[in-house]
C-alpha positions as CSV (number, residue, x, y, z in Angstrom):
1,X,-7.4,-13.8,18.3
2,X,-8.3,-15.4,15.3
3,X,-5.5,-17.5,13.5
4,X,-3.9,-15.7,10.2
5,X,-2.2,-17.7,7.7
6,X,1.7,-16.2,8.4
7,X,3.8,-14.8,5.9
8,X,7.2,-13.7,7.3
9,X,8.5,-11.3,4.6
10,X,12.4,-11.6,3.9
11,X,15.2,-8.8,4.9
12,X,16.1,-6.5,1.6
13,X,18.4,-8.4,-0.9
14,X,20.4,-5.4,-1.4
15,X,20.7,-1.7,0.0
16,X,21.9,1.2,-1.9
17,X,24.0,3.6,-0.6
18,X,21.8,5.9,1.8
19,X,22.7,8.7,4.1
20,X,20.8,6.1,6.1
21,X,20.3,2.3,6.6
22,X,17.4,0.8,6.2
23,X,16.8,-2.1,8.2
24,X,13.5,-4.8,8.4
25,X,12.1,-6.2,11.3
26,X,10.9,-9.8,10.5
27,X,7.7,-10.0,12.8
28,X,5.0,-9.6,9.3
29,X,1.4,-11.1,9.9
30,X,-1.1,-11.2,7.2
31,X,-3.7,-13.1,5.3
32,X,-3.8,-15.1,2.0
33,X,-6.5,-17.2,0.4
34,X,-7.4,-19.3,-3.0
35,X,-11.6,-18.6,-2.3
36,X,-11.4,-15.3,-1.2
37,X,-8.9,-12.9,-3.2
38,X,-7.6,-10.1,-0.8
39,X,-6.5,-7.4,-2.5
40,X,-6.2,-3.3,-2.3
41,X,-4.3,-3.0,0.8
42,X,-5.1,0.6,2.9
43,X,-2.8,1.0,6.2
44,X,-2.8,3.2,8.7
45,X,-2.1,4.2,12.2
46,X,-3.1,6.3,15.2
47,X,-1.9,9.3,16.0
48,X,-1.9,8.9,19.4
49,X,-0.2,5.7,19.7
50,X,1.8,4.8,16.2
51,X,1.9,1.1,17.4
52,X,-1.9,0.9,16.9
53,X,-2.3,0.0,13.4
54,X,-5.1,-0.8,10.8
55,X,-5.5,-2.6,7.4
56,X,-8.8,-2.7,5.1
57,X,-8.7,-4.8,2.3
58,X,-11.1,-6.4,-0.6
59,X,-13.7,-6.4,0.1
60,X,-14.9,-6.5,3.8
61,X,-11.8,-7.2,5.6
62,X,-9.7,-5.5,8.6
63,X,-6.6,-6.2,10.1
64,X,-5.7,-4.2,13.4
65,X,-2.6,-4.3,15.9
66,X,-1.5,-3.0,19.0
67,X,2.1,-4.2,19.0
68,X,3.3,-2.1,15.4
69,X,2.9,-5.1,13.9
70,X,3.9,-8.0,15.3
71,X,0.8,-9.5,15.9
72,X,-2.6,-9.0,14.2
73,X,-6.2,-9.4,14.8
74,X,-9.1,-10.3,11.9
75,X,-12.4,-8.9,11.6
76,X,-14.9,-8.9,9.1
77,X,-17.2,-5.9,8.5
78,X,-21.1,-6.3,8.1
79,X,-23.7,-3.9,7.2
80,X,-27.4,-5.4,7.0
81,X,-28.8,-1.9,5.8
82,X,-26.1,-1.0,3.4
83,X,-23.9,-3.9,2.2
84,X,-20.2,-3.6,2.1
85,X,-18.6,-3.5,-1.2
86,X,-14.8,-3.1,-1.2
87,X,-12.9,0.5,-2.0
88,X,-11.4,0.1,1.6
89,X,-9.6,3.7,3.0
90,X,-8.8,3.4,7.1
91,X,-7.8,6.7,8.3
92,X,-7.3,7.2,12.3
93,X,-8.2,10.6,14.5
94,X,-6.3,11.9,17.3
95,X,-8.8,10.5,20.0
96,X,-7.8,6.7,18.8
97,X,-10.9,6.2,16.9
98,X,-10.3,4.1,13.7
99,X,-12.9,4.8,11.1
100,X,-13.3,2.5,7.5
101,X,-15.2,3.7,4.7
102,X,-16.0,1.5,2.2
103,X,-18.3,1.1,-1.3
104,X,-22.3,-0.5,-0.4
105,X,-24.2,-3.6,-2.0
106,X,-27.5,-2.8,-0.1
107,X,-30.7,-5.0,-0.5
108,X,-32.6,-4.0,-3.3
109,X,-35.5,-2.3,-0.7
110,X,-32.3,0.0,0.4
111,X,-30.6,1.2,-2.8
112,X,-28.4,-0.1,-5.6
113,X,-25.4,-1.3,-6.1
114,X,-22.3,1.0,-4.5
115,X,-24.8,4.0,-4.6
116,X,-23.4,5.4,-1.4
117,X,-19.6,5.5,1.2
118,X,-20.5,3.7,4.0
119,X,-18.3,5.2,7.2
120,X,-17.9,2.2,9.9
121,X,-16.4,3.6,13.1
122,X,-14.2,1.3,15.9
123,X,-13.7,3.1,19.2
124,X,-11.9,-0.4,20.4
125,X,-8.2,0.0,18.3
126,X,-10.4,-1.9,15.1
127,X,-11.7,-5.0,17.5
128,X,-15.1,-4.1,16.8
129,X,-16.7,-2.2,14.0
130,X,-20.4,-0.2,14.0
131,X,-22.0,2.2,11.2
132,X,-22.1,4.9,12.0
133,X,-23.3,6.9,8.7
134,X,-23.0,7.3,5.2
135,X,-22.1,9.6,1.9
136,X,-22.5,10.8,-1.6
137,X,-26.1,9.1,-2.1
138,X,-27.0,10.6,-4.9
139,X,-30.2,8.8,-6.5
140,X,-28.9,5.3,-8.5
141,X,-25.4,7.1,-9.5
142,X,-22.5,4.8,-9.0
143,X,-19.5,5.9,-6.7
144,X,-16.0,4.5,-6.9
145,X,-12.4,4.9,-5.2
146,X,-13.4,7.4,-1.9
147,X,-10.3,8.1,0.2
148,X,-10.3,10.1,3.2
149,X,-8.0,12.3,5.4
150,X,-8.2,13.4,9.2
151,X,-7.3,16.9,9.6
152,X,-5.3,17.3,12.7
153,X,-5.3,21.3,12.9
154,X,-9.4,21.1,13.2
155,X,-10.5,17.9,13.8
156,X,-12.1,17.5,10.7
157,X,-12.9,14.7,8.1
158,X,-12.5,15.3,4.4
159,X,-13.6,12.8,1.4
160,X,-13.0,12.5,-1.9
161,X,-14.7,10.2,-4.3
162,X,-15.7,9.3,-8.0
163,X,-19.5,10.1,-9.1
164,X,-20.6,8.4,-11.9
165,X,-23.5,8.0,-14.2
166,X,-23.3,4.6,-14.8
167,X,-20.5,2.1,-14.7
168,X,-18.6,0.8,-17.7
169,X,-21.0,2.6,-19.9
170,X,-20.2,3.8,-23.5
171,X,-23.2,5.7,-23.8
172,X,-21.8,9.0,-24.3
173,X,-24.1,11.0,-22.2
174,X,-22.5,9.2,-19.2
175,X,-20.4,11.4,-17.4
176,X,-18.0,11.3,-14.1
177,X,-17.2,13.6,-11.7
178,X,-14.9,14.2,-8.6
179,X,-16.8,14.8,-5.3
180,X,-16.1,16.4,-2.0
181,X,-17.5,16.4,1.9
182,X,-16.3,17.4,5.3
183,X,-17.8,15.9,8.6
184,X,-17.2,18.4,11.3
185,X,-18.6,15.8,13.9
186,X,-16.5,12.9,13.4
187,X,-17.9,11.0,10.8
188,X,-21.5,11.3,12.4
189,X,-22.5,13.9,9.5
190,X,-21.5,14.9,6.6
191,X,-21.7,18.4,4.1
192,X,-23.4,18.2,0.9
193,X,-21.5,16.3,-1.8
194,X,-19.6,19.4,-3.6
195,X,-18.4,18.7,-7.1
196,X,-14.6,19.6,-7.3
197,X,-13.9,18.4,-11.1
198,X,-14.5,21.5,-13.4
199,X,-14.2,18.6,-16.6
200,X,-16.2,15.7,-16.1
201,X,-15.2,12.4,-17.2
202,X,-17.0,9.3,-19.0
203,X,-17.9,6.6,-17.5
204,X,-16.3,3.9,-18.9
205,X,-14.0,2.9,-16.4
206,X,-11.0,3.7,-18.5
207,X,-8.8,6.5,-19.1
208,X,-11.2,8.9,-19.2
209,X,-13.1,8.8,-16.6
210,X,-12.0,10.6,-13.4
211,X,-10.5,8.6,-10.7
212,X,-8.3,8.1,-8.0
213,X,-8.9,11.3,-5.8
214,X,-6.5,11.6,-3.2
215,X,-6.8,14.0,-0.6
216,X,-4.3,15.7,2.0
217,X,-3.6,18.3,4.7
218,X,-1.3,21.2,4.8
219,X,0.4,22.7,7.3
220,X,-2.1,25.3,8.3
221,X,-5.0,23.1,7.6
222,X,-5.3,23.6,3.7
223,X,-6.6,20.7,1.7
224,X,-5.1,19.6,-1.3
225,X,-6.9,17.4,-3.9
226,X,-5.4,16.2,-6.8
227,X,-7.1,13.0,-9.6
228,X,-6.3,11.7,-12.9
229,X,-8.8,13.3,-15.3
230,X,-8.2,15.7,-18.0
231,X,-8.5,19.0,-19.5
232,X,-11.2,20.8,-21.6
233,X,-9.7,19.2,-24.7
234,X,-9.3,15.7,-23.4
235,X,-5.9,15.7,-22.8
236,X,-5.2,13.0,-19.9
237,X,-3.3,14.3,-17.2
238,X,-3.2,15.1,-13.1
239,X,-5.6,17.8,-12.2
240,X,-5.0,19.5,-9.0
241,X,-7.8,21.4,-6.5
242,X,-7.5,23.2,-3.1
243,X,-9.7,24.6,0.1
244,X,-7.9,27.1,2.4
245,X,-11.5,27.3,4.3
246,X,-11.9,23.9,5.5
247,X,-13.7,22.4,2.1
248,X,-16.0,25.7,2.1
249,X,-14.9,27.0,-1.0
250,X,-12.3,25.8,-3.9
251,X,-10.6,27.1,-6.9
252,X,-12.3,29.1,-9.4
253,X,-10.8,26.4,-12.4
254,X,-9.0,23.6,-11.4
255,X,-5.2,23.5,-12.1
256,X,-3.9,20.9,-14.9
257,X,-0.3,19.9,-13.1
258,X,0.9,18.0,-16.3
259,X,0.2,15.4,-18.8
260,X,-0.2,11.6,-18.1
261,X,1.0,9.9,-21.5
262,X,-0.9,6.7,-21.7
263,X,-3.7,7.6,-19.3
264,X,-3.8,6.0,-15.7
265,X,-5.4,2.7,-17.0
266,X,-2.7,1.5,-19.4
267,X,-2.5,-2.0,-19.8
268,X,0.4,-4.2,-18.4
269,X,0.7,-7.6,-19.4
270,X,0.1,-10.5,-16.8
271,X,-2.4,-7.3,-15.1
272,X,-6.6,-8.0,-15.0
273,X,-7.5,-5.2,-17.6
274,X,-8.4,-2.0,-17.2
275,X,-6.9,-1.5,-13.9
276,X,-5.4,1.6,-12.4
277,X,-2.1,1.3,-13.0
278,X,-1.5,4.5,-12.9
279,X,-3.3,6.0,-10.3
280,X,-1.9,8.9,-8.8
281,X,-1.6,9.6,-4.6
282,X,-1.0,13.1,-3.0
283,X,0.8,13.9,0.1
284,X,2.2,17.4,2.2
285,X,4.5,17.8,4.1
286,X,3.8,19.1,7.5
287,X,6.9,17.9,9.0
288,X,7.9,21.7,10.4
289,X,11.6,20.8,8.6
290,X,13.2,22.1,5.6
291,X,10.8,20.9,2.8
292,X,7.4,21.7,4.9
293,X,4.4,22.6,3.0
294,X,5.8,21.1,-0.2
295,X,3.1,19.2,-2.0
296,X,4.0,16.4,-3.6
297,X,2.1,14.1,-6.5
298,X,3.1,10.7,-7.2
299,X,1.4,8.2,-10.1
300,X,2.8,5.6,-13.0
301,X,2.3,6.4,-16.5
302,X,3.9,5.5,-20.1
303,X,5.5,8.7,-21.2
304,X,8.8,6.7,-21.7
305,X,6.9,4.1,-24.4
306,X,3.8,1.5,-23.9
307,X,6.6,-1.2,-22.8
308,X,8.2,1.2,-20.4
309,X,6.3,2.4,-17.9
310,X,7.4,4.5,-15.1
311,X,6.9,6.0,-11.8
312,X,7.4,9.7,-11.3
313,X,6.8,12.3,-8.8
314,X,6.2,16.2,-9.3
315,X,6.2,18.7,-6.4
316,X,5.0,22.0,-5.6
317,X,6.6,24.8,-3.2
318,X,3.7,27.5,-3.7
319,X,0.6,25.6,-2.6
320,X,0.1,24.2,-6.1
321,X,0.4,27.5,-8.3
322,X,3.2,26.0,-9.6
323,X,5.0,23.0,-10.1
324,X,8.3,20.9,-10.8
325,X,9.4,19.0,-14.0
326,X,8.6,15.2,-13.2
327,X,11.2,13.6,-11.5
328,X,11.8,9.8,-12.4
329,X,11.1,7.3,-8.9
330,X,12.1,4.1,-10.5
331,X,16.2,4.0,-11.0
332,X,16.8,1.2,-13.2
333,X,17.8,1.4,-17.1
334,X,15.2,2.0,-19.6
335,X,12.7,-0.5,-21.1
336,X,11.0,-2.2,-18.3
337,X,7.4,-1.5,-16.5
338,X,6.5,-0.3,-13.6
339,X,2.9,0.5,-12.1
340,X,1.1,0.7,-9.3
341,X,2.6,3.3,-7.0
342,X,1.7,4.9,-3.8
343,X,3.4,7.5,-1.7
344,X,3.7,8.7,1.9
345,X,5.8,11.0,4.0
346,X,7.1,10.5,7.4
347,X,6.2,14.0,9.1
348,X,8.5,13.0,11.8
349,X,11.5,13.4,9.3
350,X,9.9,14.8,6.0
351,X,11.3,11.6,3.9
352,X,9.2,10.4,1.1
353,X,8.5,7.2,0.4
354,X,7.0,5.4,-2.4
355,X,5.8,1.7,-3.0
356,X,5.4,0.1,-6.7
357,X,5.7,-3.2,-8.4
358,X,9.1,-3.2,-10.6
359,X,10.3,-5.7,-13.6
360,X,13.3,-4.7,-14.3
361,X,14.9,-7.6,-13.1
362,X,12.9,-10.0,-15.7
363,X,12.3,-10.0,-19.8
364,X,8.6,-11.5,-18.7
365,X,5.7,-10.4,-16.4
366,X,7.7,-11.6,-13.6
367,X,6.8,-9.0,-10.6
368,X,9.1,-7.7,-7.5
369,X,7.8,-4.8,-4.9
370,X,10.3,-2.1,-4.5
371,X,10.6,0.4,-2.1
372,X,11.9,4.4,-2.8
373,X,13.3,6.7,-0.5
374,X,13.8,10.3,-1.0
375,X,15.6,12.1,2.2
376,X,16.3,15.5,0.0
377,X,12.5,16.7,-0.7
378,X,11.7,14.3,-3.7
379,X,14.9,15.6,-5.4
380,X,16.3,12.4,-5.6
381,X,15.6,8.8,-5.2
382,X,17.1,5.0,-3.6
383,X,15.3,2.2,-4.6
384,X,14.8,-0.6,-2.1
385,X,13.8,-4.7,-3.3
386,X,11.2,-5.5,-1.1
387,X,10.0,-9.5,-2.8
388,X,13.3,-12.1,-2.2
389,X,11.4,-13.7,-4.9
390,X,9.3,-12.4,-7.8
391,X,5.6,-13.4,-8.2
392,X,3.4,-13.9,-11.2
393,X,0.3,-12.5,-11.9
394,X,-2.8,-13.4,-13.7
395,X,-4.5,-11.3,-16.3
396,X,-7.6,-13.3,-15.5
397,X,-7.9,-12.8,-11.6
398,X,-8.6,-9.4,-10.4
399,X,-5.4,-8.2,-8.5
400,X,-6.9,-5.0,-7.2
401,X,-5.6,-0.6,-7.9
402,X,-3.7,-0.1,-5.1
403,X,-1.7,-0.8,-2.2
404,X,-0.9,0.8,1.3
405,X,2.1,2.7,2.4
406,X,2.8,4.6,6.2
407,X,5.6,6.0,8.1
408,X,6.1,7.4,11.7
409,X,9.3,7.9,13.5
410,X,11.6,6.4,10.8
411,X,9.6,3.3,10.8
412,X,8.2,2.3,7.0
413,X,5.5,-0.2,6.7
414,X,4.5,-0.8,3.5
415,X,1.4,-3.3,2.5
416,X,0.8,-4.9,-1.0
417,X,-0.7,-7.5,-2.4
418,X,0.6,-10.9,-4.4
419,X,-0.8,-13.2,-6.4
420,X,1.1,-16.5,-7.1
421,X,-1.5,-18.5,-9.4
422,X,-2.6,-20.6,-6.4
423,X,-3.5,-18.1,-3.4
424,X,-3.6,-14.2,-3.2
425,X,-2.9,-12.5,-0.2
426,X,-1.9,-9.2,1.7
427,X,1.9,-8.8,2.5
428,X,3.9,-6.2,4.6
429,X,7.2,-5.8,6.0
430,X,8.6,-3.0,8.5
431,X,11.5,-1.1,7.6
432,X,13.1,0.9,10.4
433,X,15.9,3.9,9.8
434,X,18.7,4.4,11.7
435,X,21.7,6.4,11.6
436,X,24.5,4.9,9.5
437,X,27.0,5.0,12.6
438,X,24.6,3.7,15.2
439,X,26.7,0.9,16.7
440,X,26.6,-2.6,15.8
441,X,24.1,-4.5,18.2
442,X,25.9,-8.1,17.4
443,X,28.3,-9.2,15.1
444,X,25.9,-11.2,13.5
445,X,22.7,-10.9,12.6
446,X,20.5,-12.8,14.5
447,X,17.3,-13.5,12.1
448,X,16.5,-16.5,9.9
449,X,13.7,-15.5,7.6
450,X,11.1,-17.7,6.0
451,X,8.8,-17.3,3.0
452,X,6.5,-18.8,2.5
453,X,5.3,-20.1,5.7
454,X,2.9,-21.7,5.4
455,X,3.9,-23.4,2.2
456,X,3.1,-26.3,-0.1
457,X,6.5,-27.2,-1.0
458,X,9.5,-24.9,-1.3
459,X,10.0,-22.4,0.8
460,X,13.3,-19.8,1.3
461,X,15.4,-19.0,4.2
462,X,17.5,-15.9,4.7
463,X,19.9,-14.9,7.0
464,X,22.7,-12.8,7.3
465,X,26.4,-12.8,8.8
466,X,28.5,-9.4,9.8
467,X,31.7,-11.2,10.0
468,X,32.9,-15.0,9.0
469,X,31.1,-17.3,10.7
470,X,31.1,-21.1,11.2
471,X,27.3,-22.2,10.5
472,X,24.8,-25.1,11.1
473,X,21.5,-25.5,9.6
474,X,19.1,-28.2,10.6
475,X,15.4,-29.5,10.2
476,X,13.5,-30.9,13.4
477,X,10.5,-32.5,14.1
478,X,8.0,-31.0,16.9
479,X,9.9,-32.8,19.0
480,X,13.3,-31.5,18.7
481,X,14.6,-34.2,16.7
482,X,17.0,-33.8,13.7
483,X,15.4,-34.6,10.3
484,X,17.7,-32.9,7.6
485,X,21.2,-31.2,7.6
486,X,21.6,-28.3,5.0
487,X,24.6,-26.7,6.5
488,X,26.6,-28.7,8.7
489,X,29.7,-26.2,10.2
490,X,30.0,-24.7,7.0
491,X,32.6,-21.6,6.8
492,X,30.5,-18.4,5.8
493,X,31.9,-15.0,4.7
494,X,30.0,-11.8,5.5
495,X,26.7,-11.7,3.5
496,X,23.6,-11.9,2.5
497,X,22.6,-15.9,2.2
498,X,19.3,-17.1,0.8
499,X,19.2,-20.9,0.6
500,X,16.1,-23.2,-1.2
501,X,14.4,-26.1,0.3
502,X,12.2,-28.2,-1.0
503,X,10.3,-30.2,1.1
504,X,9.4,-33.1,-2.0
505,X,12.8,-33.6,-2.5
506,X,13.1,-34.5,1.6
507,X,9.8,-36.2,1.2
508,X,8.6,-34.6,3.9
509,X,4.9,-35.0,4.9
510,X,2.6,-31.9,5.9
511,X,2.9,-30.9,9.4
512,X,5.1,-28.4,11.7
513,X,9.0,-28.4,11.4
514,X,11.7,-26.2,12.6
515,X,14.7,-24.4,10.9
516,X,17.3,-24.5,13.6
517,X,20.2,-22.2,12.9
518,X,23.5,-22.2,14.8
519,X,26.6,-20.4,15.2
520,X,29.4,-20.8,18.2
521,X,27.4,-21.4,21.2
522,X,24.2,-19.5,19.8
523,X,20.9,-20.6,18.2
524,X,17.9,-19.0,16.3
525,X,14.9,-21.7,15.9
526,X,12.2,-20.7,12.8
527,X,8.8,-22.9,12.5
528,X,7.8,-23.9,9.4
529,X,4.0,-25.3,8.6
530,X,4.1,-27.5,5.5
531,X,0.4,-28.2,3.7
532,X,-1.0,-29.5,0.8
């Protein structure tokens, strides 16, 4: 296994009230760089085993695990024929396969520049990665944002992409266009590309031209399409589609589901331009409980004011004849942004939930992750900090449109990514839900968290006591031998404790240390890699 850089994501700060608690595991593995940004995060998991999980990320990257998690595994996919070019969507089938489409950069004697999906296939749980055929080659027009679905009830692949003319053109002949294919051999072939959009789009990578197609399954097998785009008279909006045939036929005129004030590009300061802020994600709910078959739509747009974006969620009960009013995700006050938003359901449960990046906290383009839960069919929402500390991001370094979100069996794993002006990397956390009476396992919580690790100089440490507890925190060498005392038997009331440490102000040189936390006759040891 190659070595990751770790990152060992913090518990929640704070928990609102729930009709269940939500609780992190602290075992979070991924990768961060300053030569190689890794951004746009796309998780997954297998069907037939849910600890088997995947990653793709910018721009040629997979992460896979067998233990839910705890460890992971890198590998780099290659393509001499076709390139790979970023865009990554992982999806899983219910044989174990794990399959990674991605955008192409072949050599000039094989095509242009992303003129085609490529479909990589791993029959290994993602160790190993092979070709296995491509989509949407349509002479030299440029494709963008595919994602792509596994249909359980027939075995089925379905795909959704942008087709465009050209790419940041302002020639007004340029157009866009949603597309659509099915594989009905696992990925080995593919239909003809099948234009869904009735409205085509420019292609100026803006506003207007149609993106972020996102595909899903109902519960008899119906596939449900839905894309920022907009309406005959070039209102900006979400546009919905649907197939009750298995992709063989679609909607006479596509349904507009509602306006999306400010378009799904807006502009958010400290954010590269032009990104997809807004994108909009699709998901139904096949659960077999109360809100099964509900479609659900999820995106970020700026109907509240340019300076207050806001996440929101509309649903539909009828297959997408009809739909809700929006419903607000985010619950702070007015006045602050939020963007980038992606949604899942656990069809274990039916619960929604929903990852974004959230200021309200900060007057500047300081940036937390938050989490939202819906357990009441999207009717309501708890929102969940993910960051213990804010990050901030660069208008001038591309920070990617997306991030990942799954859950399975009450277990949430969300994936984004950070930028911190020195590295960027890919960071998850697993949040597990349990039953707000389940027993207490210990009277305290046994877990010291560290973030950054590794880390240049400061890092945080997190823990948390159930009752009051008599507490010592030291530093040690390799060798087990005491360095620095932060806490030396210091009374502690029940709580959440997050404590600073710089390693300049110690003078500490860069190497392996330990946290060493004890209470009574107990002890919980952390390792800590310092570099420069």
């Amino acid at each position: 296994m190659k070595k990751l850089i770790l990152f060992l994501i913090l518990s929640i700060l704070s928990v609102p009230k729930l009709s269940a608690q939500y609780v992190t595991t602290e075992i979070d593995i991924i990768e961060a760089s300053t030569y190689n940004f890794i951004n746009e995060p796309f998780i997954t998991f297998s069907p037939q085993n849910p600890d088997n999980l995947l990653i793709g990320a910018n721009l040629n990257l997979a992460y896979n695990s067998s233990d839910g998690g705890y460890t992971w595994n890198k590998s780099v996919l290659t393509s001499d024929e076709y390139g790979v070019w970023g865009d990554p969507c992982v999806i899983a089938d219910d044989n174990g396969n794990f399959y990674f489409f991605h955008l192409s950069n072949p050599p000039s004697e094989n095509g242009t520049w992303v003129d085609r999906i490529v479909c990589q296939k791993s029959e290994d749980n993602g160790n190993t990665w092979n070709v296995i055929s491509t989509v949407g080659l349509n002479g030299d027009k440029k494709l963008d944002k595919e994602t792509a679905i596994f249909d359980k009830n027939s075995g089925n692949i379905y795909i959704t992409w942008t087709q465009a003319d050209a790419y940041h053109s302002t020639d007004p002949a340029d157009s866009s266009l949603i597309m659509f294919s099915a594989s009905y051999d696992s990925g080995q072939t593919w239909s003809s590309p099948y234009r869904l959009s009735r409205y085509a789009g420019d292609a100026s990578g803006s506003d207007s031209m149609l993106r972020s197609a996102v595909p899903c399954i109902g519960p008899e097998g119906q596939i449900y399409v839905a894309w920022a785009g907009r309406k005959a008279d070039g209102t900006l909006g979400i546009i919905f589609d649907k197939s009750t045939d298995q992709g063989l036929t679609w909607l006479d005129d596509d349904i507009f589901v509602c306006d999306m004030p400010g378009g799904s590009h807006f502009d958010v300061s400290g954010i590269y331009p032009g990104a997809g802020a807004g994108w909009p994600s699709t998901a139904c709910d096949t659960s077999g409980g109360a809100y099964n078959g509900t479609v659900y739509i999820n995106w970020a747009d700026q109907r509240n004011g340019t300076d207050d974006a806001d996440i929101w969620l509309i649903k539909s009960e009828d297959e997408g004849e009809s739909w809700s009013e929006p419903v607000r995700v985010n619950n702070d006050a007015a006045g602050k942004q939020q963007f980038f938003t992606k949604m899942t359901i656990d069809q274990t449960t039916g619960n929604l939930y929903i990852i974004f990046y959230d200021r309200r906290n900060y007057d500047d383009n300081r940036t937390d992750v938050f989490l939202a839960v819906s357990e009441d069919g999207g009717e309501t929402f708890s929102n969940i900090k993910l960051t213990p500390e804010p990050f901030l991001p660069s208008e001038d370094v591309f920070f990617g449109d997306f991030s990942g979100i799954i859950a399975v069996n009450n277990k949430v794993r969300p994936v984004w990514t950070q930028f911190d002006g020195n590295y960027m990397g890919i960071y998850t956390v697993e949040y597990e839900a349990s039953e707000i009476n389940q027993p207490e396992k210990s009277s305290f919580a046994e877990e010291l968290s560290l973030y950054p690790n590794p880390s240049v100089n400061k890092a945080y440490l997190s823990f948390k006591t159930k009752e009051t507890a008599y507490i010592t925190l030291e530093v040690t060498d390799i060798y087990g031998r005491k360095i620095i005392t932060l806490k030396d038997k210091e009374k502690t009331e029940p709580g959440k404790y997050i404590i600073s440490f710089d390693a300049e102000k110690y003078k500490l040189l860069p190497g392996v240390y330990y946290f060493v936390l004890q209470y009574g006759d107990k002890q919980i040891t952390k390792k800590f890699v310092l570099s420069r």
